[in-house]
DOZA-602623 format. One record per residue (C-alpha): residue number from 0; x, y, z negated; residue in one letter. Coordinates in steps of 0.001 Angstrom, whole numbers, m for minus. Each point is the difference from the previous one (the first is absolute). Layout:
// DOZA-602623
(NUM,(X,Y,Z),A)
...
// end
This chain:
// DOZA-602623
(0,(17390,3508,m10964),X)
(1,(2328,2612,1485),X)
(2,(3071,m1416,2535),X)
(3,(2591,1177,m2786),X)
(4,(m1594,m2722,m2251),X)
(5,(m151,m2564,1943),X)
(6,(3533,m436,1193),X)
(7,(846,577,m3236),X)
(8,(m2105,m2785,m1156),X)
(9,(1395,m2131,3263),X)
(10,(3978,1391,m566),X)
(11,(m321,m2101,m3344),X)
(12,(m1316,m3254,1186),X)
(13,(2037,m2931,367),X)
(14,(m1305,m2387,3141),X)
(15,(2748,m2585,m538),X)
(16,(m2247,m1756,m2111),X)
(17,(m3384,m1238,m772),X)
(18,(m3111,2509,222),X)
(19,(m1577,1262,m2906),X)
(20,(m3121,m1683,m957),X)
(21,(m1794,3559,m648),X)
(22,(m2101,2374,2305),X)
(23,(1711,2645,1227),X)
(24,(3238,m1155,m1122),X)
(25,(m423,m3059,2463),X)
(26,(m861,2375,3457),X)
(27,(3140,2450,m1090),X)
(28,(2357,m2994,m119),X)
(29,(m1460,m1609,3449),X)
(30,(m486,3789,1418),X)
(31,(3947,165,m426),X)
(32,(283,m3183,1421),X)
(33,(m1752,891,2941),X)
(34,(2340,2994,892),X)
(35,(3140,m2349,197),X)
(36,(m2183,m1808,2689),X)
(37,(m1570,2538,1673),X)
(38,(3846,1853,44),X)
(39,(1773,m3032,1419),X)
(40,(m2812,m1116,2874),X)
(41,(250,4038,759),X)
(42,(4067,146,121),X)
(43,(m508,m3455,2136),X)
(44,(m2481,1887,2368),X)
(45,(2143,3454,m110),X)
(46,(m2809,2087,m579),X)
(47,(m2858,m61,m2625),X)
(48,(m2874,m1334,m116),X)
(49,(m3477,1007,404),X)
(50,(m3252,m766,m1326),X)
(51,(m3757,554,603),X)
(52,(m3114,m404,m2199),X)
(53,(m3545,150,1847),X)
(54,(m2544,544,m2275),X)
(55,(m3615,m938,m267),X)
(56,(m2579,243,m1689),X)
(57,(m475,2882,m3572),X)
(58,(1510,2761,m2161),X)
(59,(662,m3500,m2105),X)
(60,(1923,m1631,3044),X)
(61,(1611,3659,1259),X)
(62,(1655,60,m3361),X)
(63,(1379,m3454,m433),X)
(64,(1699,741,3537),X)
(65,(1985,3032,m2089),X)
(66,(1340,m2651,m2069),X)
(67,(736,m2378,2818),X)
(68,(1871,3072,1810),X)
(69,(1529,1005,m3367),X)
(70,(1711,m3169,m649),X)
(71,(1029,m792,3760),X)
(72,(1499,4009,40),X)
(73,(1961,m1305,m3264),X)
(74,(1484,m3038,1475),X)
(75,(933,2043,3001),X)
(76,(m2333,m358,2523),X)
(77,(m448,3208,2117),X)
(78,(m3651,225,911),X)
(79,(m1282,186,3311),X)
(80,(m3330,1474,1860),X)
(81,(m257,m3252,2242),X)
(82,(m340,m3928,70),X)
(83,(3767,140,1565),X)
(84,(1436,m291,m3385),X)
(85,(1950,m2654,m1539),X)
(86,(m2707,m675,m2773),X)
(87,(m3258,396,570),X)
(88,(m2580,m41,m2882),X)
(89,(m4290,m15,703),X)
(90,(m1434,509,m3240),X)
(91,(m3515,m1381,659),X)
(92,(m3808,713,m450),X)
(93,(m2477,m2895,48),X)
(94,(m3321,2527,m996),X)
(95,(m1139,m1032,3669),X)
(96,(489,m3073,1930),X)
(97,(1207,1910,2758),X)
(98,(2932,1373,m1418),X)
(99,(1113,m3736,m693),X)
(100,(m180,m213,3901),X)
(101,(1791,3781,279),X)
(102,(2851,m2019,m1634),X)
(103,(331,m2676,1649),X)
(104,(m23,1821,3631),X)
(105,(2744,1895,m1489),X)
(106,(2548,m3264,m1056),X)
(107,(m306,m1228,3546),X)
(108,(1576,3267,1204),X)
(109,(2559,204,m2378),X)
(110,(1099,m3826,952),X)
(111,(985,1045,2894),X)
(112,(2015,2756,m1377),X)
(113,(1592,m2330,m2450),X)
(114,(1021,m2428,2896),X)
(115,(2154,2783,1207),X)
(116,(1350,1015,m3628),X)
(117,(303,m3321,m1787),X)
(118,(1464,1791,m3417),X)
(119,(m3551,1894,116),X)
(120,(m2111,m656,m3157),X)
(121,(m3296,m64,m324),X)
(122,(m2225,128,m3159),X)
(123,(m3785,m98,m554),X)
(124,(m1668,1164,m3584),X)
(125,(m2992,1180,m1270),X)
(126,(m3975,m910,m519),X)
(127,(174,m2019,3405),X)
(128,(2681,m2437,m2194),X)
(129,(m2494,m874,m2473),X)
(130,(m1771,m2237,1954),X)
(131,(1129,m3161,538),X)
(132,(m1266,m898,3276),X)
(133,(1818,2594,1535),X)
(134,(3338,m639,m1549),X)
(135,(m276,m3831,1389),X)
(136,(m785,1552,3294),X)
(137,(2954,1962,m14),X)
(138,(1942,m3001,m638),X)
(139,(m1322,m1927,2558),X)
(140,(m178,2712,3147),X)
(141,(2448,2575,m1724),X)
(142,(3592,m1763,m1449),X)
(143,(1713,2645,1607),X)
(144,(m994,1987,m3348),X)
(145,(2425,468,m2292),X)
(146,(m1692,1366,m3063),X)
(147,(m3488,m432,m1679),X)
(148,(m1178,1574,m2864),X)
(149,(m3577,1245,m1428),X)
(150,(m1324,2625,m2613),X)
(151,(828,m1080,m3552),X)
(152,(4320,m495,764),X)
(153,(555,2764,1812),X)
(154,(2314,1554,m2710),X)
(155,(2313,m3030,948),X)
(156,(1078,1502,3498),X)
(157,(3414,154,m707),X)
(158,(64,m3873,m1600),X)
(159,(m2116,m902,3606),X)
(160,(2814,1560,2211),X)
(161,(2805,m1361,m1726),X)
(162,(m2063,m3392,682),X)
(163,(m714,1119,3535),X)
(164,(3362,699,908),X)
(165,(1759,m2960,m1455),X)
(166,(m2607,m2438,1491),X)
(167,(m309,m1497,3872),X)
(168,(m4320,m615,m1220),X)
(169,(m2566,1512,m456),X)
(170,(m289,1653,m3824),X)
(171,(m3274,m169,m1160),X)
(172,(m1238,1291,m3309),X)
(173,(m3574,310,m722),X)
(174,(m1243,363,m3965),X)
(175,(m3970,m655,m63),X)
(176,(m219,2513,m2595),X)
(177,(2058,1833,m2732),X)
(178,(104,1945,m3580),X)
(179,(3323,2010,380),X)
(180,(284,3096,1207),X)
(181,(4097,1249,672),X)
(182,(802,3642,m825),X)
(183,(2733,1963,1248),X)
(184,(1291,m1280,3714),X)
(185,(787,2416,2785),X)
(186,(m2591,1722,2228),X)
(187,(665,1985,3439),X)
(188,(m2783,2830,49),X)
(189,(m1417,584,2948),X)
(190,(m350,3634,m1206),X)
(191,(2225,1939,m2159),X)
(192,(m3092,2236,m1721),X)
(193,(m2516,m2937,m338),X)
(194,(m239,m3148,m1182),X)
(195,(m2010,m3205,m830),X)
(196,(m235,m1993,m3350),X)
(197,(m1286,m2922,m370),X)
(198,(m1862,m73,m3626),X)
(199,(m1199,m3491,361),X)
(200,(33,m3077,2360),X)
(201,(m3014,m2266,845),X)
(202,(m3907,173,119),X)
(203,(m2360,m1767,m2474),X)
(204,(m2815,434,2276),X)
(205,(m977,m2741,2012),X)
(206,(m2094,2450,2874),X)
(207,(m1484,m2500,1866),X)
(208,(1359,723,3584),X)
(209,(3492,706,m1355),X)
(210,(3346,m1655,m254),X)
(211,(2177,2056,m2041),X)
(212,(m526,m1431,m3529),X)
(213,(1257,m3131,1842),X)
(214,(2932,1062,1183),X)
(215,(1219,2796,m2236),X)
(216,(m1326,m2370,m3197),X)
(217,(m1541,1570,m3565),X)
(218,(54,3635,m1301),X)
(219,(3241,282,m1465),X)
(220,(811,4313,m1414),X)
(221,(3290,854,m965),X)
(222,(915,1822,m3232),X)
(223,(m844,3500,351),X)
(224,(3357,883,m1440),X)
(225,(1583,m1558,2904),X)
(226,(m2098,1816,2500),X)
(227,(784,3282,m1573),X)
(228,(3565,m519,m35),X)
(229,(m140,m666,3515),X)
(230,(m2025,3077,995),X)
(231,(2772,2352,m2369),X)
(232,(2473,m2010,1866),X)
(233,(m1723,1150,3424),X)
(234,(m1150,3661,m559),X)
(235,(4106,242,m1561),X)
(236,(494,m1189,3573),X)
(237,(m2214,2706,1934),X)
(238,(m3618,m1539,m192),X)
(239,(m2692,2137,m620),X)
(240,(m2597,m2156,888),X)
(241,(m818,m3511,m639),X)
(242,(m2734,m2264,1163),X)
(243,(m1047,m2706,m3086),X)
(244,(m243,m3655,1615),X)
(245,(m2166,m2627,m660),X)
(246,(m2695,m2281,1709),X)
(247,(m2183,1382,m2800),X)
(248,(1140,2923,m1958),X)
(249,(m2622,314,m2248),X)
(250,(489,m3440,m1511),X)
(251,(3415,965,m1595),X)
(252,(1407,m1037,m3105),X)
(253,(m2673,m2778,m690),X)
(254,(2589,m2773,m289),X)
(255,(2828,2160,m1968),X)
(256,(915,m473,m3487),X)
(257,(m955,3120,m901),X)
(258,(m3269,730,2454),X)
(259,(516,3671,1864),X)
(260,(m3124,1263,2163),X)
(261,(983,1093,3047),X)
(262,(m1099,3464,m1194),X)
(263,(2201,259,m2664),X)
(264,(2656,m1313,2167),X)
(265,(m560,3273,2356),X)
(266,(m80,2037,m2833),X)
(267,(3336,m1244,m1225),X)
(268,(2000,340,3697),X)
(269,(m1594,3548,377),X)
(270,(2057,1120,m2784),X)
(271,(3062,m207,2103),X)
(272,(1746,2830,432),X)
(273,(736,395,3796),X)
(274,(m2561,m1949,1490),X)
(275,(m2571,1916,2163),X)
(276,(m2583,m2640,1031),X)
(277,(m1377,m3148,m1025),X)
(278,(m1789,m2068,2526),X)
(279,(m1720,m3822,m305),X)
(280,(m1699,m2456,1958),X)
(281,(m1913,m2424,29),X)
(282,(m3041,465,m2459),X)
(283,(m2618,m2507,m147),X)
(284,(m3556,1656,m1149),X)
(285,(m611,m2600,m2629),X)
(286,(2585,744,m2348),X)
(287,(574,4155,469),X)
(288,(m308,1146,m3542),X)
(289,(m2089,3563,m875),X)
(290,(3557,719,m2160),X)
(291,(1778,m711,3560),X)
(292,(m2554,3126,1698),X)
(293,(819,1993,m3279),X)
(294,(3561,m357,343),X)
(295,(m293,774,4091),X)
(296,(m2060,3516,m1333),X)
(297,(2564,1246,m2204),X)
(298,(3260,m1201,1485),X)
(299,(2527,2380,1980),X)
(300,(1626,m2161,2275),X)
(301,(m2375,m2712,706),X)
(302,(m1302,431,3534),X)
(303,(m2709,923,1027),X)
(304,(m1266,m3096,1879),X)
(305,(m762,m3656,m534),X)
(306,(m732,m2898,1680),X)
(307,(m3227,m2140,m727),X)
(308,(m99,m2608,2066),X)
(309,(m4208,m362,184),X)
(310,(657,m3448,2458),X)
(311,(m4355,m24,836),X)
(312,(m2906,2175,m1251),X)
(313,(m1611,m2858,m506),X)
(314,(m963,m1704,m3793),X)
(315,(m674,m3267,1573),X)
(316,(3330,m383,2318),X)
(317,(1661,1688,m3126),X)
(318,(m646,m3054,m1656),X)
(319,(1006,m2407,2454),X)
(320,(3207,2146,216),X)
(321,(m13,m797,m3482),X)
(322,(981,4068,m598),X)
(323,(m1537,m33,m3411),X)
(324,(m2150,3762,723),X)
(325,(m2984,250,1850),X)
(326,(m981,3590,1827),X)
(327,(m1793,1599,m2730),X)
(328,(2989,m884,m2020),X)
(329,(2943,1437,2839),X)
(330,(m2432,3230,274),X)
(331,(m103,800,m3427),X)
(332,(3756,m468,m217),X)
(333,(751,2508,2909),X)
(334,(m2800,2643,m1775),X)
(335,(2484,m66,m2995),X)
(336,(2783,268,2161),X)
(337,(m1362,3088,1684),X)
(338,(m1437,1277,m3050),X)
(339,(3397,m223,m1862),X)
(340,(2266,1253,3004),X)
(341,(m2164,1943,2432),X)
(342,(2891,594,3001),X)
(343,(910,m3842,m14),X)
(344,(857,m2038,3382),X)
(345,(m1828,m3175,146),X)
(346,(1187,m2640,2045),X)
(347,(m1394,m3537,367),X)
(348,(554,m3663,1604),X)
(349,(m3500,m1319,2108),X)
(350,(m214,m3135,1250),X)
(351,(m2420,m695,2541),X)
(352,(m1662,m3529,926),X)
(353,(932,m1710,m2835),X)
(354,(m1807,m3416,m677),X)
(355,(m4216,155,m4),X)
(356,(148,4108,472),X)
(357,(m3587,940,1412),X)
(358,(m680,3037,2342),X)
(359,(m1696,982,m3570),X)
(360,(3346,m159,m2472),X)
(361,(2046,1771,2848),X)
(362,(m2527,2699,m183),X)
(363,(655,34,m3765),X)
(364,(3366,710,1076),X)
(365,(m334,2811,1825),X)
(366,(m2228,1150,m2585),X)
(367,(2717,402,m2625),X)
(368,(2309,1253,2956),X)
(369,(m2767,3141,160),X)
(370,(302,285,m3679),X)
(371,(2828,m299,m967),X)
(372,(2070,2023,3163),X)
(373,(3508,m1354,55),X)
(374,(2593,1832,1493),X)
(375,(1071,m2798,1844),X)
(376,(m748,m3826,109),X)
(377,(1971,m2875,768),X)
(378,(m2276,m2012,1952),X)
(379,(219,m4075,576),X)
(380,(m1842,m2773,2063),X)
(381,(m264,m2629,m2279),X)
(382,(2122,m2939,943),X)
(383,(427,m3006,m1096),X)
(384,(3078,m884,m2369),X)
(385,(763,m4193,m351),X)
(386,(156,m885,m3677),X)
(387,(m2928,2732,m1198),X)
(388,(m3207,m635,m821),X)
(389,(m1621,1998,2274),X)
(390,(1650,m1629,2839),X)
(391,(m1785,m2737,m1072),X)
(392,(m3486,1612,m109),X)
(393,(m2837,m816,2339),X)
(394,(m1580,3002,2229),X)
(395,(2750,1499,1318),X)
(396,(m1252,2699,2092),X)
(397,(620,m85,3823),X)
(398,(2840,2225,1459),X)
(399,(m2718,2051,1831),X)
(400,(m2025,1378,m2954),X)
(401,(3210,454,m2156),X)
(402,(1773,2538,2902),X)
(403,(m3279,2023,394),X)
(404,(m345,203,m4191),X)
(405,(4090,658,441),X)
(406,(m530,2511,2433),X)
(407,(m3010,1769,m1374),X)
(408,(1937,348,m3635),X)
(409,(2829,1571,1206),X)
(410,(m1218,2581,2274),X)
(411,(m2047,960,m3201),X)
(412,(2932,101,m2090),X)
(413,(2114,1761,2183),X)
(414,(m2924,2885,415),X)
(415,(296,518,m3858),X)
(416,(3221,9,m573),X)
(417,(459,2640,2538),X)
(418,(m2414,1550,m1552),X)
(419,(1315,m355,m4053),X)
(420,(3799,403,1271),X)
(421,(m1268,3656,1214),X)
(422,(m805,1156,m3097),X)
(423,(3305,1908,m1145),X)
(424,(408,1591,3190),X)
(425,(1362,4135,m934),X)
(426,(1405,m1209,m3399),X)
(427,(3236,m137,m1269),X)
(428,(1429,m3353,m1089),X)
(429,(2943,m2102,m1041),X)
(430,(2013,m1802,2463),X)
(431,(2810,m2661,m1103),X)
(432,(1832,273,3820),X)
(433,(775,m3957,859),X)
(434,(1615,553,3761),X)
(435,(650,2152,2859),X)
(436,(m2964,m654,2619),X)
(437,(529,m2803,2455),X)
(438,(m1788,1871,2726),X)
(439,(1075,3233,m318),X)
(440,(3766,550,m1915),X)
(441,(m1576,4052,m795),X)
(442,(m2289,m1210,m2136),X)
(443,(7,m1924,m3773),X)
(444,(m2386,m2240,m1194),X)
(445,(m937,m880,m3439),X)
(446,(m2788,m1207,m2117),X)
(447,(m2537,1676,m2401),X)
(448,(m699,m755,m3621),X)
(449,(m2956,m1996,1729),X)
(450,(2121,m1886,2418),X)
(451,(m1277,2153,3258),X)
(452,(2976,577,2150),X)
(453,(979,3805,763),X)
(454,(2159,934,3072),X)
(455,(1671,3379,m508),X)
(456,(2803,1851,1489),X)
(457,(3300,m287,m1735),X)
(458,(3595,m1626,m296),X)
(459,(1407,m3060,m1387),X)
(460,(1069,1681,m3095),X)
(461,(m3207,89,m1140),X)
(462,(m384,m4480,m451),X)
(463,(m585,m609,m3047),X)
(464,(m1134,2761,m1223),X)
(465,(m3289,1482,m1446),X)
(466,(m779,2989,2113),X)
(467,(m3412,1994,m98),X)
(468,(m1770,166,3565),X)
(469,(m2890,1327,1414),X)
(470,(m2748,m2246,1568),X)
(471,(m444,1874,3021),X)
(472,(m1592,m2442,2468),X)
(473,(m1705,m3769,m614),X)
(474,(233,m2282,2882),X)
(475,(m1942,m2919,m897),X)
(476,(2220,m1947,m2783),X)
(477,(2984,2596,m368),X)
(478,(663,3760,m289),X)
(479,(2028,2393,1770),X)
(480,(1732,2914,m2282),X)
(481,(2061,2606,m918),X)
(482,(2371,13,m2732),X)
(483,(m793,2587,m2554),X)
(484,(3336,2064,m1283),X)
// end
């Protein structure tokens, strides 16, 4: 939804009396609502005010915080680089017990700050929400919290504010799990050219060390005709690429009225005019179709990488992972991969040390690392997550074996992908130019079809843009060019 829309949609909404029952109707009235009080606390202050939202955690996570910062730019927030802001927002990850404690470290600081600015709001939202125990926590140890909310509501910002800014408590709201899915609320894009899109919510997986399907609940797609309205909506805005979201792509359209593939679902958005590049993420092995590799073959705009989280090498810790492939199985898949699109990017996920892993399944992993040659690997020590199975699963290997596996894997990986990012070194290639280089203001830097960056000299004119560039120089996991006419 363009800004012309929606304050035409918010010039004819009455807020003198009751909200309306429907979704979106209901945020528009209490988005307008909102404004009045954001307007009078900023006319009482004599300046206005300021937000911040902290992300962590995923793409998934990156682009609810556009919606966060979308609504609180509406209401008329001005947003702000640092915590010295009158609203500060962390939009939480909970994938690793650590990050729990990230958070936490984090309130106590901002306490202080709050002590010294006692209008200063604070929210907290996200997967870390979900779980129960850490909501009662923050309770107990953390009333100075105005605002609580988790995965499944978070389409109901503007209702929460309203709530937050009315109220002298804490404002929790916490759904265990939900079927609804809200279309068209406001977004702030962190990039003009490029943009995320979520094409379905939730995991139906159950991976045995894992907490998303937990916190972010059951697979839930929305209607492809709502997520090619919103891509029209986006490229009429000046986005040429977009990056598909999902904790499981390939699983799309299972639970719609009328079931879509994920395939035909690419095939449907490349047929908008305007847009350059499609990219997705994540894909789990077990359910990446042969019509999804056909589609990837013949398609235009579809990138040329993809990310196949492998997690071990291993059959037997595949199984205990509760992945659903086994090696032979993941191998064969990347053979039609390769076969099918020879100059593709692989990427993976490893995790290293999980639960009963012998010196004999890690060497299975570095087996398929050999084979398979990814361009680059995000690699992970296993750690334990409370309220998984595997948490809960005897043999849990000692710290000391895990960092020399840990250690052993990634020096491996890192020699490869060296080695496989080399390989287009003299060519010419396309370049969508994302930013002017932080180190060095001479330079651009932008990002290949297959998601290596490219640093190349040039002017800001040229972001967003699709410029041609020669690969003159690889230096480990980026190029240096020259932009060609």
């Amino acid at each position: 939804m363009n800004q012309e829309n929606l304050e035409e949609i918010l010039g004819n909404i009455d807020i003198s009396g009751e909200a309306p029952v429907l979704e979106p109707d209901r945020q528009y009235y209490f988005m307008k609502k909102a404004r009045m009080l954001v307007k009078e606390k900023s006319e009482d202050l004599g300046r206005p005010l300021t937000f911040c939202v902290n992300t962590f955690g995923c793409q998934m996570n990156a682009r609810d915080s556009e919606k966060l910062v979308g609504v609180l730019e509406n209401i008329g927030y001005v947003e702000k680089q640092d915590e010295d802001a009158d609203f500060v927002i962390f939009n939480t990850c909970t994938v690793r017990e650590n990050a729990n404690h990230r958070v936490y470290g984090r309130l106590g600081q901002l306490h202080a700050k709050k002590k010294k600015n006692p209008h200063m709001m604070i929210a907290l939202c996200g997967c870390m929400m979900q779980e129960a125990h850490v909501v009662e926590k923050l309770k107990k140890s953390y009333s100075f919290v105005n605002l609580i909310f988790g995965t499944h509501n978070i389409y109901k910002f503007s209702e929460l504010i309203v709530s937050a800014l009315t109220s002298d408590r804490m404002v929790i709201d916490i759904w265990k799990d939900t079927d609804k899915i809200v279309e068209d609320l406001p977004a702030e894009r962190k990039y003009s050219f490029k943009s995320g899109v979520n094409i379905m919510f939730g995991c139906n997986n159950f991976c045995s060390y894992c907490i998303v399907p937990y916190v972010r609940g059951r697979e839930r797609s929305r209607s492809p005709r709502d997520i090619i309205r919103e891509i029209e909506q986006l490229v009429a805005d000046g986005v040429v690429e977009v990056m598909l979201l999902g904790q499981n792509v390939n699983s799309y359209g299972k639970n719609l009225e009328e079931p879509m593939t994920f395939a035909q679902l690419l095939q449907e958005i490349e047929k908008i005019e305007g847009l350059r590049r499609i990219r997705f993420m994540t894909s789990h092995p077990k359910d990446l179709s042969d019509e999804l590799i056909q589609v990837m073959k013949n398609s235009g705009k579809i990138c040329r990488h993809l990310h196949l989280p492998l997690q071990s090498g291993s059959s037997r810790i595949l199984k205990l992972m509760n992945r659903r492939y086994d090696k032979k199985q993941y191998l064969t898949l990347v053979e039609k991969i390769r076969s099918a699109v020879p100059d593709i990017s692989l990427t993976t996920d490893i995790i290293v040390g999980f639960p009963g892993e012998t010196e004999e399944d890690f060497l299975e992993t570095m087996d398929v690392v050999e084979k398979v040659r990814y361009d680059s690997a995000f690699t992970f020590i296993y750690s334990k997550r409370t309220g998984t199975p595997a948490a809960v699963m005897e043999d849990q290997i000692s710290e000391e074996a895990v960092k020399d596996r840990f250690d052993r894997l990634l020096k491996r990986v890192q020699e490869i992908g060296r080695e496989m990012s080399s390989r287009d070194t003299g060519t010419v290639q396309e370049v969508l130019v994302e930013e002017q280089n932080e180190h060095d203001k001479s330079l651009m830097t932008g990002r290949l079809s297959n998601n290596i960056l490219v640093h190349f000299p040039g002017d800001a004119s040229l972001i967003g843009s699709l410029v041609k560039v020669q690969l003159d120089e690889c230096r480990g996991f980026y190029y240096m060019g020259t932009k060609v006419g």
